[in-house]
N, C-alpha and C positions, 0 to 999 in steps of 0.2 A: 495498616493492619497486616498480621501476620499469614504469610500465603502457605499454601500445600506445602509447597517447596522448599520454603523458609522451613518450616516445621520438620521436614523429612530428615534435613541437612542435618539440623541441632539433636534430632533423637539420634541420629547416627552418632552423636560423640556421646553417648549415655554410657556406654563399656568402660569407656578412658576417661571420663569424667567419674567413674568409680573408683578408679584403680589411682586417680589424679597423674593421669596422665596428658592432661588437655594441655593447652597454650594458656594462659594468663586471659587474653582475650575472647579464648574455644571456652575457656569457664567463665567466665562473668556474662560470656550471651546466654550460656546454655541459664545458668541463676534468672538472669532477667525471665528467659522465657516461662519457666517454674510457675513464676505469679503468675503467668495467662493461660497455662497450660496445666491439670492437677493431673493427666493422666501420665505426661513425663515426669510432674514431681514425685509420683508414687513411684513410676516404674528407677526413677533413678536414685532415690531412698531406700528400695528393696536392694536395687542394686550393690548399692556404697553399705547398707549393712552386711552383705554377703560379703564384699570386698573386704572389710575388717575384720573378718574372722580369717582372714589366709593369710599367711605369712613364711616367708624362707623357711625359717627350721618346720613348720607343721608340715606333714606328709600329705602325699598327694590326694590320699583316699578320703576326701574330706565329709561329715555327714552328710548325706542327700545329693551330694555330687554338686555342689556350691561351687567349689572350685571351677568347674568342667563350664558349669553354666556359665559362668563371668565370660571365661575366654573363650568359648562358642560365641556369645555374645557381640563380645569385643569384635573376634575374625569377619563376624559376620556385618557388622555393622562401620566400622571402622574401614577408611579406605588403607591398602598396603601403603606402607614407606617410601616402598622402594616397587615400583610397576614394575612387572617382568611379562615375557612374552607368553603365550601361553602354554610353550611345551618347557617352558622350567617353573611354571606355577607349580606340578607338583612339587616338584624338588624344592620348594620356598617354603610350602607349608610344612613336609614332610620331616628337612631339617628343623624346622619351627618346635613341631611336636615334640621330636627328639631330646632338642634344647632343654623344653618344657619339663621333661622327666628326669632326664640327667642333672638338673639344678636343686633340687627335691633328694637327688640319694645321700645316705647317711654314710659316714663311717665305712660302715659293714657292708654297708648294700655293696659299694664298689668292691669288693673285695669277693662278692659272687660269681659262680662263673655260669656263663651264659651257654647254651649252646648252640648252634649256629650248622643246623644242617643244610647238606648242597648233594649233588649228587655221584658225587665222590668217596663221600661219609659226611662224618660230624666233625667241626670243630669246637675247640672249649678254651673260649675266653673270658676276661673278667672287662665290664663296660670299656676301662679304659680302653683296651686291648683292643675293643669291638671299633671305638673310634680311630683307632690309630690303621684298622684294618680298613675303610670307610674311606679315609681323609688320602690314604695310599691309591687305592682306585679313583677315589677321585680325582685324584693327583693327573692322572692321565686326561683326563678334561679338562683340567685346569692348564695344561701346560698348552692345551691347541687354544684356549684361551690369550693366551701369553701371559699367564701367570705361574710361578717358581711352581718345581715340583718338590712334594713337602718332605720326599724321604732322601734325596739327595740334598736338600737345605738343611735335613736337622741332622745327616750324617758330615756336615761342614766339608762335602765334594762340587764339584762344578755341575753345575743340572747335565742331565743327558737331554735330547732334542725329541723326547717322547717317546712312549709306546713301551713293550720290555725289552727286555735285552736283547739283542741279535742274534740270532741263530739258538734262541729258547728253544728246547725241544719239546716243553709241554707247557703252552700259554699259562692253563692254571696255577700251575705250580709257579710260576715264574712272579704271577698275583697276589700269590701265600707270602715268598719272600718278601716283595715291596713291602706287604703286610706287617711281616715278623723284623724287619732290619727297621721299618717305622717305631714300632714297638720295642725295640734296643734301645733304640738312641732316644726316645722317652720315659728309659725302663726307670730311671729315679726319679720326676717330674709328679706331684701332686694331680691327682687325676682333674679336680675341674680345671687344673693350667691343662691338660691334655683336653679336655673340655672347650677352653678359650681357643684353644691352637684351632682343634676342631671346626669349630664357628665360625674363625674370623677367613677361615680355608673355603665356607659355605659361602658365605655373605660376599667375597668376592669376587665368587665364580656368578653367584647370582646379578654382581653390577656389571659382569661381562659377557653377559646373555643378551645378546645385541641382535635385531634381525639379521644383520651381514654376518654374523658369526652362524647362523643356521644349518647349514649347510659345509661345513669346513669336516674333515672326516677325523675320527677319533680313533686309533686303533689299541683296541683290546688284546692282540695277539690271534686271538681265536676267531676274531671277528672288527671289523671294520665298519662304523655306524657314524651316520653324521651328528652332527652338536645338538639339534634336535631332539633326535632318537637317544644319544646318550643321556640328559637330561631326565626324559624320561626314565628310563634304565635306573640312575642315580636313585633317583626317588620314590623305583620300587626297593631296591637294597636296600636304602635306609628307611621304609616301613617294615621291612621285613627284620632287619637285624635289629633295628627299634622295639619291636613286637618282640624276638630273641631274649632282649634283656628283661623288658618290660616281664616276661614269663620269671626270667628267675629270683628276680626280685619281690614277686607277684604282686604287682601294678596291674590296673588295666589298662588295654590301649587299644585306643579305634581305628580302623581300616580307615583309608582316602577316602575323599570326600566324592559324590559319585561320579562327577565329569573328571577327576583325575584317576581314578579305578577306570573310568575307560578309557583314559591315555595310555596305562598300564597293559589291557587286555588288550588294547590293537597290538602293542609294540609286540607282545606274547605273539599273537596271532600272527600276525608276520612273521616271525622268527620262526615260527612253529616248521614250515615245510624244511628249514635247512636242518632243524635238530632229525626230524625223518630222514632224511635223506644220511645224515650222517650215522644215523643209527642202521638202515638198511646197509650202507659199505660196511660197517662193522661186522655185519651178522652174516655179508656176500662176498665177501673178499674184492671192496672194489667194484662192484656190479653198479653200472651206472645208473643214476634214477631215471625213471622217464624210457627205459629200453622199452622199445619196440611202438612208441608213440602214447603210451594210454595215457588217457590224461582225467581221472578217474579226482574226484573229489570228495569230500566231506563236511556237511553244513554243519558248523558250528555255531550253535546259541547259547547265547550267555542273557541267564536270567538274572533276577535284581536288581540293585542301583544301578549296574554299568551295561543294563540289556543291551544286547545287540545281535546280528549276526554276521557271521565270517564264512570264507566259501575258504577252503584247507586243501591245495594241491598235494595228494595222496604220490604223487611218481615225479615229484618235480622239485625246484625252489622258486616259482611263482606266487602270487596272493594276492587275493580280491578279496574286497568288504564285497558280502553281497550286494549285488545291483543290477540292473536290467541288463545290464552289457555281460553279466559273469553269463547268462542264460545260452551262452555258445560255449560252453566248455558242458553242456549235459549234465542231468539231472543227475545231481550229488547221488552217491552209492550210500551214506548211512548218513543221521544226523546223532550227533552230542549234544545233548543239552546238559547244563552245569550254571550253577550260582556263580558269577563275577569273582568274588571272595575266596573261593572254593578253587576257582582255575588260577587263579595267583599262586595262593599254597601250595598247588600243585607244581606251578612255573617253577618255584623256591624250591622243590624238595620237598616239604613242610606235608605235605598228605601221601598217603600210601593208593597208588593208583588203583590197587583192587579193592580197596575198601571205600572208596570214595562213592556216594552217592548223585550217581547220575541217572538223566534220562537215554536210554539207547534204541535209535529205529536204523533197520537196515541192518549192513553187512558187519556183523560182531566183531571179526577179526580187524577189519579198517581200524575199527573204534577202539578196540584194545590196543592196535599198533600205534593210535595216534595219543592213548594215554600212556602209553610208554613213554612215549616220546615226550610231553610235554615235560617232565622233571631235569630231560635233558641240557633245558634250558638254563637251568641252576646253573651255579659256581662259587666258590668258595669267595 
């Protein structure tokens, strides 16, 4: 007789059994089961008719969001391919999504340009353009990976041994380049072969997302983070420049899913005291953070799918997740409350710090200095 377990197993391939993505053997159990079971053969009949109305060339907006529902479905129910650890899970789904929309553009669509603000200004690229800017940063992960770097491969030179160039005088700009010399030497390449390139650049950093690799450091120029924390990083850029195109082609596209929105929001929240700090030398000539001891803080909570809260060293570059142990650094001077969603955009650029809707208790100025600061985190 047929157990809990048995049954759980078989509904779990109801997505891929729509799409006929099963094994030969995954579908003729899941058939058998049908006869004993009506509530999987309904649910997997609605399903396979949904699935027959989608197709390559039909576009993504499909009635009633048919399309959306399959592959919710699917993701949800379907085990990964390929297991990854869980700070490159964003970065799996995230390219995943990507994939999803970029396979669906027409013609025209590629030929849109997207815009892609950081906190430096805007940039204006068209999809291919966006991936070849993507696959370039990536590029720097991939290489502490021990996999090619893609703009020294497609400009047919000897890879360099990581990181940018030596003696860069301004990290970002040095990130633009890899970006733009990417985008040369793809400049006459069919944009889904720019698409494949893209991909097959994702899918290999994702099978070399190892526990031992965790911890190896990745340097951005501006900033040095482990494999980890990069990973993350990756797969907030590529929901964000995702979202970018998605905008100019006017697609919809969802936000992460909420345990990877708050992969996102710590790696933010951490970061957040060095963008402060970096922005107070700006504004002091140099004035070190943290002069004269205070060690003055800011509780940040983050409402929504990725609730939490963060304790935000205001004169430093330390950081504590709130917890009984932050309770000796003294009772936070203001708190910020803000939607998960919301402090991303802002992380990106993507929101205007004075018009953004927040909660504000406590010392204004703190909270004003620390929404400045959060856009700082952008980059091109």
């Amino acid at each position: 007789m047929l157990t809990e377990q048995d049954h759980e197993v078989l509904r779990a391939l109801l997505g891929a059994w729509a799409l006929r993505a099963c094994l030969p053997e995954e579908g003729a159990a899941l058939e058998r089961h049908f006869t004993r079971c009506p509530d999987c053969a309904e649910e997997g009949e609605r399903l396979r008719r949904a699935a027959a109305r989608l197709h390559t060339d039909d576009p993504l907006d499909q009635p009633d969001g048919l399309r959306q529902q399959v592959l919710d479905f699917c993701l949800t129910r379907r085990a990964a391919d390929l297991p990854v650890a869980s700070w490159a899970a964003p970065y799996a789904a995230e390219t995943a999504k990507l994939d999803a929309l970029l396979r669906d553009l027409g013609p025209g669509e590629w030929q849109e340009m997207a815009e892609l603000p950081w906190h430096g200004g805007v940039l204006r690229r068209r999809p291919a353009e966006v991936l070849c800017h993507l696959a370039a940063v990536d590029g720097l992960l991939a290489q502490v990976l021990g996999l090619p770097d893609p703009v020294t491969t497609a400009e047919g030179r000897v890879p360099a041994q990581g990181g940018p160039p030596a003696g860069t005088a301004d990290p970002f700009h040095a990130l633009l380049d890899r970006s733009d010399r990417l985008a040369r030497a793809h400049a006459g390449a069919a944009p889904q072969e720019v698409r494949s390139l893209w991909r097959a650049q994702t899918r290999a950093m994702l099978r070399g997302a190892e526990p031992a690799a965790a911890d190896k450091c990745v340097d951005y120029g501006f900033a040095t983070v482990p494999v980890r924390d990069a990973f993350v990083d990756r797969a907030f850029e590529t929901w964000i420049h995702g979202e970018d195109v998605a905008r100019a082609v006017d697609y919809p596209y969802a936000a992460p899913t909420p345990p990877h929105l708050r992969q996102m929001v710590d790696l933010a929240a951490r970061m957040l005291p060095v963008a402060l700090a970096g922005r107070r030398q700006a504004a002091y000539a140099g004035t070190a953070p943290g002069a004269g001891g205070s060690a003055r803080t800011l509780r940040l909570v983050i409402e929504g799918p990725a609730n939490g809260e963060w304790l935000i060293p205001l004169d430093g570059t330390a950081h504590r997740e709130e917890s009984s142990e932050a309770a000796a650094m003294g009772d936070p001077v203001a708190e910020l409350v803000i939607d998960g969603v919301e402090f991303c955009q802002l992380a990106a650029a993507h929101r205007d710090p004075d018009r953004l809707p927040v909660g504000e208790y406590g010392d204004r100025a703190a909270i004003r200095e620390v929404l400045a600061a959060v856009p700082l985190l952008s980059r091109p």
